[in-house]
Each structure stands twice: as C-alpha cells, then as structure tokens.
C-alpha positions in Angstrom: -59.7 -16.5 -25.0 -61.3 -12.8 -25.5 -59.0 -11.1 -27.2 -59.6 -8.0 -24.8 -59.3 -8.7 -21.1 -62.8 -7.5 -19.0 -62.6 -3.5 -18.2 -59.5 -3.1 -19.9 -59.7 -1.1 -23.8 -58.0 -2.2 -26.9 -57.8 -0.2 -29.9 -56.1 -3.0 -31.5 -57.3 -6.0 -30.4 -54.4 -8.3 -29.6 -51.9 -6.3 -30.4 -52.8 -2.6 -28.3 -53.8 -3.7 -24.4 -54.7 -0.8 -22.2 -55.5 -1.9 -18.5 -54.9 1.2 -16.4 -56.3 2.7 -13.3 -58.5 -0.2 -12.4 -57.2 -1.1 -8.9 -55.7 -4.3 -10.1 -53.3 -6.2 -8.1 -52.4 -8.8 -10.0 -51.9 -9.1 -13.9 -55.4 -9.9 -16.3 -55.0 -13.4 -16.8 -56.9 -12.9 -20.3 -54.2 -10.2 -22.2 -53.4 -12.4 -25.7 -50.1 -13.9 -25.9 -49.4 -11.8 -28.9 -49.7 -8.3 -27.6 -47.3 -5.6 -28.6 -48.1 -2.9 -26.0 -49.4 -3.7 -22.8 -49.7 -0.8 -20.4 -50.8 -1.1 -16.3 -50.6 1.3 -15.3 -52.0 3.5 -12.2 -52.6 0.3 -10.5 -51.8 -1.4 -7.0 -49.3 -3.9 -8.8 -46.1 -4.9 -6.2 -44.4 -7.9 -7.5 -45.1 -9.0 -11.6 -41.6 -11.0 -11.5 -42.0 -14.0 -14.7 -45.3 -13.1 -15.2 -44.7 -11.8 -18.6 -41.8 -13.9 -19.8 -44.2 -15.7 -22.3 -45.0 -12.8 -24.1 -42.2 -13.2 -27.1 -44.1 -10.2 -29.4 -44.4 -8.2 -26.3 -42.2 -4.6 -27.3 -43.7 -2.2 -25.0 -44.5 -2.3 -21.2 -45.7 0.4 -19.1 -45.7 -0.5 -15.4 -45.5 3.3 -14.2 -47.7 4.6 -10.6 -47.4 1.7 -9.3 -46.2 -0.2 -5.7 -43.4 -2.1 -7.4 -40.3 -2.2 -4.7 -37.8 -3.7 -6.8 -37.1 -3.8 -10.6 -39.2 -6.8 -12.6 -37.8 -9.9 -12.9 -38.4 -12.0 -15.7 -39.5 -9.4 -18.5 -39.0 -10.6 -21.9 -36.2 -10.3 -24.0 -38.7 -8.4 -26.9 -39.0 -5.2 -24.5 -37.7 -1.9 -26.3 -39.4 0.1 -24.2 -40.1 -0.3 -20.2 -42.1 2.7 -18.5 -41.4 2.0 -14.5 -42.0 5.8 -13.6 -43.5 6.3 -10.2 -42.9 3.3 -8.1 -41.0 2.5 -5.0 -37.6 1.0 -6.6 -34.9 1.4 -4.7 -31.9 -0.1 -7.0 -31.0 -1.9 -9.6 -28.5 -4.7 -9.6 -26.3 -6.2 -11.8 -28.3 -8.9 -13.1 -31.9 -7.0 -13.2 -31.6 -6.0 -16.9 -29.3 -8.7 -18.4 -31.8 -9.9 -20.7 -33.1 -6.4 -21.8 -30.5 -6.1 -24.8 -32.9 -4.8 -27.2 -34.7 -1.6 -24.9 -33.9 1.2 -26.6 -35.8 3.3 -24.1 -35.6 3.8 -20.2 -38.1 5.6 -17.8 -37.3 5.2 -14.2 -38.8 9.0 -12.9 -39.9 9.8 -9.5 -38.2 6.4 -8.0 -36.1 6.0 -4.8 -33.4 4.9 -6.0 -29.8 5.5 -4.2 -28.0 3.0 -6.1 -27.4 1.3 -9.6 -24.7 -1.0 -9.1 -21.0 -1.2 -12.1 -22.6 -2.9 -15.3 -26.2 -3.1 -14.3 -27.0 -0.8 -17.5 -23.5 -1.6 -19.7 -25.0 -4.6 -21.5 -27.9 -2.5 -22.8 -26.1 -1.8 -26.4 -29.2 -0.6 -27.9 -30.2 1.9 -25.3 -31.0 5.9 -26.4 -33.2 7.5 -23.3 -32.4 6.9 -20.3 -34.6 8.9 -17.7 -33.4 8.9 -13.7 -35.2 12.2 -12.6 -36.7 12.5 -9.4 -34.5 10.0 -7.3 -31.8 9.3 -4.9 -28.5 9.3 -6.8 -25.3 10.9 -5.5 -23.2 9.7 -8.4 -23.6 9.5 -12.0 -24.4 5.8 -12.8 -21.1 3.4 -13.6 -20.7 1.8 -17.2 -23.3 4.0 -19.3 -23.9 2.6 -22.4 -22.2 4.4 -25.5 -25.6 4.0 -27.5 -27.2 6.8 -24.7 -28.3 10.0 -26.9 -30.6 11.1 -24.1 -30.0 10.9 -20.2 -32.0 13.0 -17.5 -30.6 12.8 -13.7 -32.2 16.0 -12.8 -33.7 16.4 -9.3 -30.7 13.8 -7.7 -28.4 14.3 -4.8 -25.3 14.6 -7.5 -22.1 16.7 -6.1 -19.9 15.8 -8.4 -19.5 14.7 -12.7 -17.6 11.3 -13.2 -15.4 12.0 -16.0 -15.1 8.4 -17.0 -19.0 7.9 -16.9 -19.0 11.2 -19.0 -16.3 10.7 -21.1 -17.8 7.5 -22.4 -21.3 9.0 -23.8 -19.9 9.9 -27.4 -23.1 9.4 -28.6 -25.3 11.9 -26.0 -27.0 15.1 -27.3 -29.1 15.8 -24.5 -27.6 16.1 -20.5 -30.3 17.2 -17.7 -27.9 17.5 -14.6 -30.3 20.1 -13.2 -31.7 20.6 -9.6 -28.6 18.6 -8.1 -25.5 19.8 -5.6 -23.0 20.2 -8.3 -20.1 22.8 -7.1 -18.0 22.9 -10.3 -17.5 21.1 -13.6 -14.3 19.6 -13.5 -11.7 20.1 -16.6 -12.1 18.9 -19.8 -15.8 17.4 -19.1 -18.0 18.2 -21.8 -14.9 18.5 -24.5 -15.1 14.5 -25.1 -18.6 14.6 -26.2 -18.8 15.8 -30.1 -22.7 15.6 -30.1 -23.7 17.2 -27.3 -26.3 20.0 -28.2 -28.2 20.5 -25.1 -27.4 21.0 -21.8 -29.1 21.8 -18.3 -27.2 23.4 -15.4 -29.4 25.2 -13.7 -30.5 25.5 -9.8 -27.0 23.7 -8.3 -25.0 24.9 -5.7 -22.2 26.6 -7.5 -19.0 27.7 -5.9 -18.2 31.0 -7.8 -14.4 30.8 -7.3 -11.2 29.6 -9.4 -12.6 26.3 -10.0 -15.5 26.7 -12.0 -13.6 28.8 -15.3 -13.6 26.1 -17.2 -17.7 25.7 -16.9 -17.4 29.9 -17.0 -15.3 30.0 -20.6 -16.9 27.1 -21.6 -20.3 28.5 -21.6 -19.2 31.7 -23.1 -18.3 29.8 -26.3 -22.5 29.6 -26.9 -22.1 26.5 -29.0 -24.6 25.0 -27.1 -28.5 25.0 -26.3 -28.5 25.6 -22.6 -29.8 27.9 -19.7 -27.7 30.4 -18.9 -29.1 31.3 -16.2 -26.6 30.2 -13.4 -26.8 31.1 -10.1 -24.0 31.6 -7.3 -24.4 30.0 -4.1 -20.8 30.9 -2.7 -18.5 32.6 -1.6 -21.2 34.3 0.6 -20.4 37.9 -1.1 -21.4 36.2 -4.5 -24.2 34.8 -3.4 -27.7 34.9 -5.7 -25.6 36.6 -8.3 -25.4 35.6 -12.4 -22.5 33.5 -13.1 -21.9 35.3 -16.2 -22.3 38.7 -14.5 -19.0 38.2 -13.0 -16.0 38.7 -14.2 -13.0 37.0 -14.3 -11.2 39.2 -11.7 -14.2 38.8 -9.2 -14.4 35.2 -9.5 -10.4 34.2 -9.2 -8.5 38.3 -8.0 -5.0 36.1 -9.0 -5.8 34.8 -12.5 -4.8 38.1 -14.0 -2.3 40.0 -11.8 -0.9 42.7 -14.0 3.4 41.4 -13.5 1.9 37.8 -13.8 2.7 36.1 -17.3 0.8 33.1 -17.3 -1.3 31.5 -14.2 -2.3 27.5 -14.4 -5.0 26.7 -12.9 -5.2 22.4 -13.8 -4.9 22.0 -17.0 -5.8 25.5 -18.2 -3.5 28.1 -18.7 -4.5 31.9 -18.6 -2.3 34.1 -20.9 -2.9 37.0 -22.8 -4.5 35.8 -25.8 -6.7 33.9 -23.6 -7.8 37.2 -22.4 -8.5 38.8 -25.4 -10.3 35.5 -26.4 -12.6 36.1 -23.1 -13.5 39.9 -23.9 -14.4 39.1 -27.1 -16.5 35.9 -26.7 -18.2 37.7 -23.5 -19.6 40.4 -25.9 -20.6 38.0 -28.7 -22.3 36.0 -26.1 -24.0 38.8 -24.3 -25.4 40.0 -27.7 -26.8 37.0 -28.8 -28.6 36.0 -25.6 -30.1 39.5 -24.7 -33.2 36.9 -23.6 -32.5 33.6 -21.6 -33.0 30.6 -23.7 -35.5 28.1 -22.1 -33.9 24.9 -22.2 -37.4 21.9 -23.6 -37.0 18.5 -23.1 -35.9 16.9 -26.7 -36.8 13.8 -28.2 -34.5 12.1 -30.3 -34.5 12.8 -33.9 -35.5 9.3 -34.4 -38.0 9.0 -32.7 -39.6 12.7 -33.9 -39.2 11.4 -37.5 -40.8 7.9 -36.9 -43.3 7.8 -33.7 -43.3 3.9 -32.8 -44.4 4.1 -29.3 -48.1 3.1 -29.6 -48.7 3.2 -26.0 -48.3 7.4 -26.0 -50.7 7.4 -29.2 -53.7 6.1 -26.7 -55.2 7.5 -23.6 -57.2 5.2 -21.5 -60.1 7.2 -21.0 -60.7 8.3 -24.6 -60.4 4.8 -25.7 -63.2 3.5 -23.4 -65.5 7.1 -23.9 -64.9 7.0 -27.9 -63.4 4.0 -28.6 -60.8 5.3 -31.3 -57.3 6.6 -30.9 -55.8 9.6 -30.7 -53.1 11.4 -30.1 -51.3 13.0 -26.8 -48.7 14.7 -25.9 -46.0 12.3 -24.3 -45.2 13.6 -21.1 -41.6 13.8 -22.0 -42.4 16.4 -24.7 -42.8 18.8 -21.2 -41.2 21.9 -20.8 -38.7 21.3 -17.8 -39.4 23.0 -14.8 -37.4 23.1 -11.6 -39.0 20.8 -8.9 -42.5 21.8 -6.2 -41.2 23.9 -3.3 -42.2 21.6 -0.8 -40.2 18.6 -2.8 -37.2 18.3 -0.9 -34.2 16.0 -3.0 -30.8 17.6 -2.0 -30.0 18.9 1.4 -29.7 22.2 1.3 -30.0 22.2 -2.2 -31.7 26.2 -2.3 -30.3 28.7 -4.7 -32.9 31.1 -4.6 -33.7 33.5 -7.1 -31.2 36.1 -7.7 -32.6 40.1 -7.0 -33.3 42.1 -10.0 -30.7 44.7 -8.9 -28.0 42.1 -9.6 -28.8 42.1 -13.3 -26.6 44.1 -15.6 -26.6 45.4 -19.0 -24.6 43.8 -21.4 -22.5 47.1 -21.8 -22.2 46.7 -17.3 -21.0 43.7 -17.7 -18.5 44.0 -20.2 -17.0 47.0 -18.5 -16.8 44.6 -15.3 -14.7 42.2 -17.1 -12.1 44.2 -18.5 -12.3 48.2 -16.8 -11.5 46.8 -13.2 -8.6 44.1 -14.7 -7.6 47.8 -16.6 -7.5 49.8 -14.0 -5.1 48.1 -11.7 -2.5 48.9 -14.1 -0.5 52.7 -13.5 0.6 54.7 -16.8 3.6 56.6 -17.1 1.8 59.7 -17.8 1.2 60.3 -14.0 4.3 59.2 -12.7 6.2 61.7 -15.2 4.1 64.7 -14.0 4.6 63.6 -10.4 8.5 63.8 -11.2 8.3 67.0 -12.7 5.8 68.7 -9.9 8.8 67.5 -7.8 11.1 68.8 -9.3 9.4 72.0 -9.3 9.2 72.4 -5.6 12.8 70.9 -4.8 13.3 74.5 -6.8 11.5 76.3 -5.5 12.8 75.9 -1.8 16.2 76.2 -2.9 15.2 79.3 -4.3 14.1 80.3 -0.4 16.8 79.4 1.2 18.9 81.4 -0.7 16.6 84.2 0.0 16.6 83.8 2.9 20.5 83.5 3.8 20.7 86.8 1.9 18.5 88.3 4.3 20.1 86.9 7.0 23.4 88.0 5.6 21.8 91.4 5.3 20.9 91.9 9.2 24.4 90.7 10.2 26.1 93.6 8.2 23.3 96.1 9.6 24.0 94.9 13.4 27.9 95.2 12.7 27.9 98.4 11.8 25.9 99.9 14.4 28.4 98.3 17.4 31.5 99.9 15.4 29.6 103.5 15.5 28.4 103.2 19.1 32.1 101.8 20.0 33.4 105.2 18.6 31.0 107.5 19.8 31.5 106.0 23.4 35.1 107.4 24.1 34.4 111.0 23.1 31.2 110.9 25.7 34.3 109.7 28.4 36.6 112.5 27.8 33.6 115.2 27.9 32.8 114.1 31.6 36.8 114.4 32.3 
C-alpha cells in the first residue's frame, strides 16, 4: 500500500494525509491505517458514515466545505479534533457524538443547524472549543460540557441566555453571543462564571429599558475584555444610540425618583450607595476606554503554548508546489467581524450604525447621569426667597389700603362740611327775598 494516496500530499508520510480540493466523492481507499491527521476537505463528500472507524491512531479529521447532511457516523473514538465547518448539517442527536469522549475541539461553522438535542454534547468531558457560528440556533445548546473554555454562537437566531446552560460553564473564558436577537441579559448571568475574560455583545437587538441594568452596571465594572460598543434598538426614541451613553434616568425615569428609598427591580436593589457606586464606576470606565476595545478571537492558553494541531501547520497547495511545511494562520486566529450585508441569520436582526451626533464626551456623559437625576430635586434656597418676596407684597398692599381708606376718609370730611355751610347759607338767601 503507497503510503501516500494518488493526488493527495503528505508531508509526513503515514502519519500527515492531505487530500483536499480534488473533487472526490468518496474517501481514498489507499490513506494508511496509521494516519494521525487526515483532512478532506473542499470536496463533494455526502455520507462518510463507518468509513473511518478502523483508523485507531486517527486524532485529527477535517471534513469541512463539504455536502455532508447529517453528522458522521462511525468516527473513531481517537478523534480530538473534528473540523465539519461548511456543510449542510442540520442537527445533531443524542447518540451522534457518544463515542467522541476524547475531542477536545469542536468546529461546526457556517452549518444549518436549528437543533442539538439534551445530552448530545454532555458526554464530551474533554471538550474546550466549541464553535456554532453561522447557524440556525434559537437557544443556547442543553447540557454544555463543564470542560468548555471556548464557545462561539455568534451569527444564530438566539433571543434569549439559558441561565442553567450558562451557569454550568465554570470553566469558559471566552463567550461570542454576537450578531443574535438578544433583548436583555437576565440577572445574575455572567456572575457564576469566575473565568470568564472575554465577551462579545455586540449587534443584538437590545431593549434599552429597566431590564437591561444589570448588563448596563455590569459592563461598567470593566473587569472584562469586551466591545463596548452596544447599540439600542428600542424604545424607538433610543434607537441607534450607545448603551453606555445613557443614563440611568433615561433608560428606567422610576429607578431613582427623588422621595423613593429603594426601588427592586428582580433581584437588584437600587439605593443610594448603589448610586454613588454607578457615578463613580461610569467615570472610571469612561476614562479608561476613551477608544473602543476590539474584541479578537482567542485561542486557549493551551493550545498558544503547545500548537498540536498538525493539520493548521500545512496548506495543501504549498505542500504539493514545495513539498515542505509551513506555517498559517488558523482561521480561528481572525479578527471577528460582524456578518456580509447580504447574509441574512435573524429576522430583523438590523441595528444599524449609530450617527456620530449621538456620541458624547466622557465629561457629556457623566453630566447626563447625574445633572438631570440632580436637578429634579428643589432646594430650600428658592422656596425661602419666594416666602419672603411674599411676604413683601402681602405688605405692601396692606400698606395701600390703609392709604387709601385715609383718603377716602379724607373726601368724606371735605363733602360734609360743604353741605353744613350751604345748609346755613340757604336760610339767610330766604329771608332776603321776604
């Protein structure tokens, strides 16, 4: 048996098989029993069910851009990693992955899939990267595995985060949830994960109302690596504007009513500490991210340390021009973009971009946050000047109409005094005539 199969390239014969973009539509009948890392693909393979169970040394698979409509059956039990990127899978059932205990890594991009059924991925103990961008999903898979450290559902049909799938991932450092139709981030959702360091929120459809201060105060803590970039889709007067532009009277007016001690909202509880906590977080934040962070896709520190992946050390067409290895850039290792405009996975999933106009200093934004909550609160100073003003002209028109009766009091003496004189003067003008 050739220890390379015909048109295929093999840096390590044996061991390294490289059969990609040759058309093939079945599997090379000639790839040694002993190979390590086989990869296929960019190929017109539909259906390689049990045709690589005999491959007991087999570790790494790569079975991506191709027409397969279901997930392999059969694979061996050896697999750590299984590339399936770019096919036509529509879900996974329970059973699909049983004998997969020892993958470590994941890659299911740019699928169809609208459905992983409870436990398909639970038995998967040893899994770190799990990669679901590009597909169908409405739901955060059921029964994650603990081991996850890496999991990408960006570019889904999400609405809403499973706190029990969430909760569960005490291991995960990296979330992608970006390009979905989340609406708010319930409670309590990221506080159960003690390793999380990177986060992506961007381009959902978030609700900028009462429900989404947890995500609000959350973010303003900046322990994390993320995008702070988020953009309102409602109420409509919000629309297209920064979520951390806002403040907290214009995203919930009754969270902070001046004669209102403490407001609940769930589980969290507004009093004033907590608002002295938010103006002074706000202004630490704003001053440390005068320039949005752009949020890479990260590898896991494993596997930086100690590459063992020797399918992304090769690339097929180098190996058959020059016939040595070398290396490339894993296409994981790209920066994440948001998805083409004509690529349509979310109803209505458009935030836009927000206007420039919208963007406010730092020193804007603080005054937002506290001059407006500030202002709805009167002094005394003006309500004791009104008083005495009042007072003033309550005087004042006393003093009138006191002058004025004296007056008055005046012109009845004057008028009194002129009948008595014309009633004497009226006689002696009689007795004259007489």
């Amino acid at each position: 048996m050739s220890p390379c199969p015909a048109g295929c390239c093999c840096p390590h014969p044996g061991l390294l098989v490289l059969c990609e973009s040759l058309g093939l539509r079945s599997l090379p009948r000639s790839v040694p029993l002993s190979t390590s890392a086989l990869s296929v693909a960019r190929n017109q393979l539909c259906n390689v069910d049990h045709l690589l169970r005999h491959f007991s040394s087999l570790q790494e698979l790569s079975l991506s851009h191709n027409l397969l409509a279901r997930f392999p059956r059969g694979l061996p039990p050896s697999l750590e990693s299984l590339q399936l990127q770019e096919n036509r899978i529509t879900y996974i059932t329970t059973g699909a992955l049983r004998q997969l205990g020892n993958l470590t890594r994941l890659d299911l991009e740019d699928n169809r899939i609208r459905a992983i059924q409870p436990g398909a991925l639970e038995g998967l103990s040893k899994l770190q990267v799990l990669t679901l961008k590009g597909n169908n999903l409405t739901r955060l898979p059921p029964h994650l595995p603990a081991s996850l450290t890496h999991l990408d559902v960006s570019a889904n049909c999400i609405s809403a985060l499973d706190l029990p799938s969430l909760s569960a991932l005490i291991n995960l450092q990296v979330l992608r949830i970006n390009s979905n139709c989340l609406r708010s981030v319930p409670d309590s959702a990221f506080d159960r994960l003690p390793r999380l360091r990177s986060v992506d929120l961007s381009n959902n459809l978030w609700v900028c109302e009462c429900d989404i201060l947890y995500l609000y105060r959350w973010i303003l803590n900046g322990r994390l690596k993320m995008a702070t970039d988020l953009v309102c889709n409602e109420p409509v007067h919000l629309a297209h504007r920064l979520l951390l532009n806002l403040s907290v009277m214009t995203i919930c007016p009754h969270v902070l009513k001046p004669n209102e001690r403490t407001h609940q909202l769930d589980t969290v509880t507004v009093t004033p500490t907590d608002k002295s906590w938010f103006k002074k977080t706000l202004a630490e934040q704003i001053s440390k991210n005068t320039a949005v962070p752009v949020v890479s896709k990260d590898l896991p520190e494993s596997h930086v340390s100690s590459e063992h992946y020797a399918l992304e050390l090769f690339i097929y067409e180098d190996c058959l021009t020059l016939n040595q290895t070398q290396s490339v850039s894993p296409s994981h290792l790209k920066t994440v973009t948001s998805p083409p405009d004509g690529e349509e996975k979310c109803r209505d999933n458009v935030t836009g971009r927000y206007p420039q106009s919208n963007v406010t200093s730092a020193e804007e934004t603080h005054s937002v946050l506290f001059t407006n909550r500030d202002a709805s609160r009167p002094t005394s100073e003006p309500q004791l000047l009104t008083q005495q003003n009042s007072s003033v002209v309550i005087a004042l028109l006393a003093l009138l109409c006191v002058l004025v009766a004296l007056l008055m009091l005046a012109v009845l003496l004057v008028l009194k005094q002129v009948l008595r004189r014309r009633q004497r003067v009226a006689p002696l003008d009689a007795g004259s005539g007489g």
